[in-house]
C-alpha positions in Angstrom: 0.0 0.0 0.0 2.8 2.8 0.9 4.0 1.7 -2.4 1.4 3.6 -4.1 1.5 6.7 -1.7 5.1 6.9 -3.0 4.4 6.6 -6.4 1.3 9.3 -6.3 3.7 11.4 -4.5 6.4 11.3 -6.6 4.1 12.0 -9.3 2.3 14.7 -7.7 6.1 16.1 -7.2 7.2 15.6 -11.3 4.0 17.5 -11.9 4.6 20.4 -9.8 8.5 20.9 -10.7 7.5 21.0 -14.4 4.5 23.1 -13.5 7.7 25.3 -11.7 9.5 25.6 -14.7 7.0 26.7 -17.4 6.2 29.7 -14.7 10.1 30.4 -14.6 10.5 30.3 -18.5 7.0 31.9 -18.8 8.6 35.1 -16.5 12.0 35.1 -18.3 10.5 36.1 -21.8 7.8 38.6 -20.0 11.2 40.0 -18.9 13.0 40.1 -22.3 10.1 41.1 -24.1 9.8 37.9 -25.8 6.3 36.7 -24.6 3.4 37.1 -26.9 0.0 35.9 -24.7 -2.1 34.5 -28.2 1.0 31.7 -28.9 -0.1 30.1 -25.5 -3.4 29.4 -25.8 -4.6 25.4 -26.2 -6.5 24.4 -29.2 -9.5 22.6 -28.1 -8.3 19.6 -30.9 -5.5 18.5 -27.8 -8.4 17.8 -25.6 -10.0 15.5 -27.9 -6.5 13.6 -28.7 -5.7 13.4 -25.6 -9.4 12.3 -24.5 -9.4 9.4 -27.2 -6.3 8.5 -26.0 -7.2 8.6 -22.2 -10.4 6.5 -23.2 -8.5 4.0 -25.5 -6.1 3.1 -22.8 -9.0 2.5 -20.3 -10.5 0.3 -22.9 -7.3 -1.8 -23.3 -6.8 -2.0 -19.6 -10.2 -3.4 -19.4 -10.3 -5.8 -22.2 -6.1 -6.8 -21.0 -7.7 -7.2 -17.1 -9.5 -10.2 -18.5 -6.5 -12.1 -19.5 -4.2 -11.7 -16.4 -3.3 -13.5 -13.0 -6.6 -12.9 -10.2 -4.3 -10.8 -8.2 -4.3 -8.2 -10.8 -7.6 -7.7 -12.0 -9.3 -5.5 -9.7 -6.9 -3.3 -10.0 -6.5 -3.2 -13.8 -10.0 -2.9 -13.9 -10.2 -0.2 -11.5 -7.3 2.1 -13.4 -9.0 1.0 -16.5 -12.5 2.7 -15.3 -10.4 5.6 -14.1 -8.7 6.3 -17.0 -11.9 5.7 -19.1 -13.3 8.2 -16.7 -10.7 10.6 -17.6 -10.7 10.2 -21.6 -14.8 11.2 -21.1 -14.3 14.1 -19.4 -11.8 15.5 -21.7 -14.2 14.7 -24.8 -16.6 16.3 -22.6 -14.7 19.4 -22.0 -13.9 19.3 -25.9 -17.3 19.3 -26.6 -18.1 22.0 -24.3 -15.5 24.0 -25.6 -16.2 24.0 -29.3 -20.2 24.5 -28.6 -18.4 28.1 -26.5 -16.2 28.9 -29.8 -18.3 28.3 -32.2 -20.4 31.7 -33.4 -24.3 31.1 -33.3 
């Protein structure tokens, strides 16, 4: 069990020193003059990559949870929903998104 508190932890950690840096490299070109706000923004088409992606890995975990040891299923099947869980909201928040940008 504390074998998982690491690993969320260490990921939680990765995340936050790379969060670190992009606001260190985003406040070195406001300081040169180099930063230009319109380059930044996200394109709703990487929410819905990275959604499909999100929800085809949860359907692989589910479909590979079927063909491994007992020990390992519930929690295949449990990362699996997760991630599935994941993927949707993205396509969600794609869907959301383009409905917002798109004039009436």
């Amino acid at each position: 069990m504390t074998d998982w508190v690491l690993i969320i932890i260490a990921a939680i950690a990765c995340y936050a020193f790379v969060a670190y840096l992009e606001h260190k490299k985003k406040l070195d070109l406001i300081d040169r003059g180099l930063w230009k706000p319109e380059e930044k923004q996200e394109k709703p088409e990487h929410k819905l990559i990275t959604g499909l992606f999100f929800f085809l890995l949860g359907v692989a975990l589910l479909i590979g949870s079927y063909f491994v040891e007992p020990d390992l299923v519930s929690g295949l099947r449990i990362s699996g929903l997760l991630t599935i869980a994941a993927g949707m909201a993205l396509l969600v928040a794609y869907a959301i998104g383009k409905k917002i940008l798109t004039p009436v």
